[in-house]
C-alpha positions in Angstrom: 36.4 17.8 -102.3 38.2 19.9 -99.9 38.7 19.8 -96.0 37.3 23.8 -96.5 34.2 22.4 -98.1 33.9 19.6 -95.2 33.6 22.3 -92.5 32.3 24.7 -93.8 29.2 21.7 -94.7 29.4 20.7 -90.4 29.6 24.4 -89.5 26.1 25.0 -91.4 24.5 21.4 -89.7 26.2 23.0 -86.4 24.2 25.9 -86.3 21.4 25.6 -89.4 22.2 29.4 -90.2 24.9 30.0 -93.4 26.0 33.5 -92.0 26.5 31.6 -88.3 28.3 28.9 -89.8 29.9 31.9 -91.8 31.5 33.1 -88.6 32.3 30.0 -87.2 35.3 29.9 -89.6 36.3 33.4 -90.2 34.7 33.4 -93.7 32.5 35.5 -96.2 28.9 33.9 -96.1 29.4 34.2 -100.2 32.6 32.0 -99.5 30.2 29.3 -97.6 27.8 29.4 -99.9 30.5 28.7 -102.8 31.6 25.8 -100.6 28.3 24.2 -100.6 27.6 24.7 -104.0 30.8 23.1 -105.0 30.7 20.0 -103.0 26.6 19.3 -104.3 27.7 20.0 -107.8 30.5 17.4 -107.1 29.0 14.7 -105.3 25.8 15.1 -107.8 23.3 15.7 -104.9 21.7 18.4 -102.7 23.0 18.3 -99.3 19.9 20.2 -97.4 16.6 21.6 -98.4 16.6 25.4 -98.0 13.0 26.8 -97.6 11.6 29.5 -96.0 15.1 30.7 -94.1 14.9 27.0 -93.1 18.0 24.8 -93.4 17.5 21.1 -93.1 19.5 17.7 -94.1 18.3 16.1 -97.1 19.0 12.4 -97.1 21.8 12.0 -98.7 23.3 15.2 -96.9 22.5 13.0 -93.9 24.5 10.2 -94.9 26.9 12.8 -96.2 27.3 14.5 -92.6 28.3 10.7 -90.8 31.1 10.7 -93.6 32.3 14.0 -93.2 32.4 14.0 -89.2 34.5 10.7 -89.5 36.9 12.6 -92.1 37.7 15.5 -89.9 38.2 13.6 -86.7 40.5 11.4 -88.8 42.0 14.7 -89.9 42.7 16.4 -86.5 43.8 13.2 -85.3 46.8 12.6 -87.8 47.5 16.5 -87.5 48.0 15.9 -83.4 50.0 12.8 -84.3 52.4 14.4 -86.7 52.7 17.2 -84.2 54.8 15.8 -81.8 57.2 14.5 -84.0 58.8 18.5 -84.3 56.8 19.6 -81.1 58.2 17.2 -79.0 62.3 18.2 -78.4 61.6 21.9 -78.7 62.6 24.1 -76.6 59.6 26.5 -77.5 56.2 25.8 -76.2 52.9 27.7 -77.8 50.3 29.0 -75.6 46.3 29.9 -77.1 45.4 33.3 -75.2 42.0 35.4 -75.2 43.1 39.1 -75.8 41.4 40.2 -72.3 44.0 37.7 -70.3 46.1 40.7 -70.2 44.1 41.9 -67.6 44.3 38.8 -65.5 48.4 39.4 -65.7 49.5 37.0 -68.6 52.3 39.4 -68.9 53.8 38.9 -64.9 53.3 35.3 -65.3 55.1 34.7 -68.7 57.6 37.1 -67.4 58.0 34.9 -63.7 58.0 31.6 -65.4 61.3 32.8 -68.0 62.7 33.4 -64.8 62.6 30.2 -63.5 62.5 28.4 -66.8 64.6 30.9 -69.1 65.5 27.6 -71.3 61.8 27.6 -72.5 60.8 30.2 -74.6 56.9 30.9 -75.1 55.0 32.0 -77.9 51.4 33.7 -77.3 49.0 33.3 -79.9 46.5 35.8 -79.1 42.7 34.9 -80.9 38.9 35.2 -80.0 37.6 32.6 -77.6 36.1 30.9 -80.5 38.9 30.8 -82.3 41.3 29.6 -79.4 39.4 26.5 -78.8 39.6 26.3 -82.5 43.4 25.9 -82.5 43.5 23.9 -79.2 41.2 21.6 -81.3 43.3 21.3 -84.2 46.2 20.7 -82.1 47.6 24.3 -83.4 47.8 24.7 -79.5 47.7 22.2 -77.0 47.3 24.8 -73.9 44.9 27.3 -73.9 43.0 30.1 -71.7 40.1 30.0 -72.1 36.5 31.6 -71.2 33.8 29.8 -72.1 33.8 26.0 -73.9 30.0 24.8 -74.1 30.4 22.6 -76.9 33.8 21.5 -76.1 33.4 20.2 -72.5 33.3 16.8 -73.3 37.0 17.0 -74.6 39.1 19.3 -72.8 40.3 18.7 -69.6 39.8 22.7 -67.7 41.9 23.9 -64.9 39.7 26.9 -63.2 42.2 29.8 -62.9 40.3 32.8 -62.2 36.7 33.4 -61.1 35.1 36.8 -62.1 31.0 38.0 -62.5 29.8 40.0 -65.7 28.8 42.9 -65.6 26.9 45.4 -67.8 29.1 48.1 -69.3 27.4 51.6 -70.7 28.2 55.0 -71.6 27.9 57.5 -68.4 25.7 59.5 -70.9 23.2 56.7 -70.5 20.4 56.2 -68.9 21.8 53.0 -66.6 24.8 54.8 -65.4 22.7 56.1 -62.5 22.2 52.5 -61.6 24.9 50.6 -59.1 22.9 47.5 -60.0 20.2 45.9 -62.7 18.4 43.5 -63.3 19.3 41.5 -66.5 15.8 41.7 -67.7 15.1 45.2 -67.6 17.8 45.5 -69.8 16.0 43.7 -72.8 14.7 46.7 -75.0 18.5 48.2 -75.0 21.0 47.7 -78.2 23.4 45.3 -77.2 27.1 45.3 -78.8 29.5 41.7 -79.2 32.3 40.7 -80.2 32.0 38.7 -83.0 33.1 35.3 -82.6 31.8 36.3 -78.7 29.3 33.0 -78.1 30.0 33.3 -74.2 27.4 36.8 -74.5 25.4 34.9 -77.3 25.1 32.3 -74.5 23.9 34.5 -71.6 21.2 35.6 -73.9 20.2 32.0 -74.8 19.8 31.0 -70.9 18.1 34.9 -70.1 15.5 35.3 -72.9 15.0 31.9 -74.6 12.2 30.7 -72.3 10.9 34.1 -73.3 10.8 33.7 -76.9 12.6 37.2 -77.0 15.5 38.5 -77.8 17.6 42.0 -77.7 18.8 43.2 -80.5 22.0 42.4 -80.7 25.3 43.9 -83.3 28.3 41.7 -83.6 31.6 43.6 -84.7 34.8 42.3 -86.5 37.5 43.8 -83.6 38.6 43.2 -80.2 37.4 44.0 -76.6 38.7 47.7 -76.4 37.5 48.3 -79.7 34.1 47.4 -78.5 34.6 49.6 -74.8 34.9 52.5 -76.8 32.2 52.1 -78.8 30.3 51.6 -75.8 31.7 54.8 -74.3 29.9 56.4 -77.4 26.5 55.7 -76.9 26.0 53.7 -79.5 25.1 50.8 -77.1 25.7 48.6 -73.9 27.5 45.3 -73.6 28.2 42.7 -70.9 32.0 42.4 -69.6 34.1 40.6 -67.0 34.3 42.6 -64.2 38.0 42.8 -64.0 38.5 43.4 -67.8 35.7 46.5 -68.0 37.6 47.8 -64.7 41.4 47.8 -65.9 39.7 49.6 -69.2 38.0 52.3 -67.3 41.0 53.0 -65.1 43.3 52.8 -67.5 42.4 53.4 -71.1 38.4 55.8 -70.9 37.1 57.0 -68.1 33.6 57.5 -70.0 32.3 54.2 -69.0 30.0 53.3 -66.7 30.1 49.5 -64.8 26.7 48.4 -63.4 27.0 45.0 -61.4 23.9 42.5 -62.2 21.2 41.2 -59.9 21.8 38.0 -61.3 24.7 35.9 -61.2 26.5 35.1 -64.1 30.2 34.1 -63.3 33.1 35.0 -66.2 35.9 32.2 -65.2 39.0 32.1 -66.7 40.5 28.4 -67.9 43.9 26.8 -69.0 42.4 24.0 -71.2 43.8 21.2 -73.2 42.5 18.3 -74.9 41.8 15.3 -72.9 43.5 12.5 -75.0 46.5 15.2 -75.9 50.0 14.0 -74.1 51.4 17.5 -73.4 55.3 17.7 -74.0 57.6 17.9 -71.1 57.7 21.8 -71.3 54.1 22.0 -71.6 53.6 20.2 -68.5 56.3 22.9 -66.9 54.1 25.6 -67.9 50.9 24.4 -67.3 51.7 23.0 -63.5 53.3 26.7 -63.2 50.5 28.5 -64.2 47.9 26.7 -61.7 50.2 27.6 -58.7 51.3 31.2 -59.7 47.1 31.9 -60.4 46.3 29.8 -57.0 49.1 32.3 -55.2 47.9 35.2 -56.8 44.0 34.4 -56.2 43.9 36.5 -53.1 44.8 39.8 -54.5 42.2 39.2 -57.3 39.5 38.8 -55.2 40.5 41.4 -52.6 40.0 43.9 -56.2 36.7 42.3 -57.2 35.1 43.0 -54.0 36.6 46.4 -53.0 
């Protein structure tokens, strides 16, 4: 039995779907099934009862699942507790970043804080959001930015950095990029493109349409947010965007996009996150107690650009 097999087991309880679960970890769906398969042949038993494209718990995988939540809290624990044993003294701190905090000026602030801290050198581990919360987690990271943590409220401690509203992004060949402003709703027969790994969008469609019992139709895509922008500048189909991020693309990077604000309000906030019962080291602290005041100082000029 495997920690790989453990997770892979709680990623497929987590979300009762293999090829979810499947992206949860950055693995094949073959890979998850393997896992499965392994760990029943092992333990002698079938862990859930697969009918229909239904996934549930047999019993045993439901005494199996309070045993296998135990092991990996146990894990990450002693993985956070060995941690600052090198982590502690080092004069190196590492920092979890989304790829789209470039457009929220990662680079001035890492840039002013060496300035005043040149002792300190930072490393930027740059994931998905998904991902990043993965590491902050598993104590890979212990500071983070951050957009979206649903599932993970309940154990990170979030300082609000930047506030920003989505926004619909299209091609100007489509039929939207007439429109100033839409309704979310009237959007709902369109192809929609994410970022896999991307649950903040998976979210918006879960609060928009579920009451409806209807969906868009939805493609998820293995790359990163400018990867997506351009396929969006192609036609092939629309997306949903922070303002901020969609705007530094057009300006800067394709012109052949079109940004349409939303009649409803869905806010894009940006957070420096870190796990509630995780001490940060000395250096950490420097950073993160620099980062609140350079983004409070710098919160004027962001909103004078959202709203001109």
């Amino acid at each position: 039995m495997t920690f790989e097999q453990i997770k892979s087991f709680l990623a497929i309880v987590k979300y009762n779907h293999f090829t979810l679960a499947s992206q949860e970890l950055y693995i094949s769906q073959s890979s998850i099934s393997k896992h499965i398969k392994s760990l029943e042949k092992e333990l002698g038993v079938e862990l859930f009862n697969r009918q229909h494209r239904s996934i549930r718990l047999t019993e045993a995988g439901e005494e199996f699942y309070k045993f296998a939540k135990k092991s990996i809290a146990g894990y990450n624990t002693i993985i956070s507790d060995m941690r600052k044993y090198s982590c502690e003294e080092s004069t190196s701190i590492s920092i979890g970043v989304i790829d789209t905090m470039v457009e929220y000026g990662i680079a001035t602030l890492i840039g002013d804080f060496q300035k005043q801290y040149p002792q300190i050198q930072v490393d930027l581990t740059e994931r998905s959001n998904k991902k990043t919360l993965e590491y902050l987690n598993e104590s890979i990271v212990n500071l983070a930015f951050i957009n979206s943590h649903y599932e993970h409220n309940n154990i990170l401690t979030l300082h609000k950095i930047v506030h920003d509203e989505l926004v619909l992004i299209t091609s100007k060949e489509h039929a939207f990029s007439s429109y100033e402003s839409i309704d979310i709703f009237d959007t709902s027969k369109e192809k929609y493109l994410c970022v896999n790994g991307d649950y903040y969008l998976h979210n918006v469609f879960l609060n928009t349409w579920g009451n409806l019992n209807y969906f868009p139709n939805t493609s998820y895509i293995d790359s990163q947010t400018k990867t997506l922008f351009a396929l969006v500048s192609e036609n092939i189909g629309i997306t949903l965007s922070p303002f901020k991020v969609a705007e530094d693309y057009k300006n800067n990077v394709n012109k052949n996009i079109h940004i349409c604000k939303l009649k409803n309000s869905f806010s894009a906030n940006i957070f420096l996150a870190q796990l509630r019962n995780k001490r940060l080291t000395k250096n950490e602290s420097l950073f993160r107690d620099f980062t609140l005041k350079w983004f409070e100082d710098n919160e004027i000029n962001l909103l004078c650009e959202l709203t001109s």
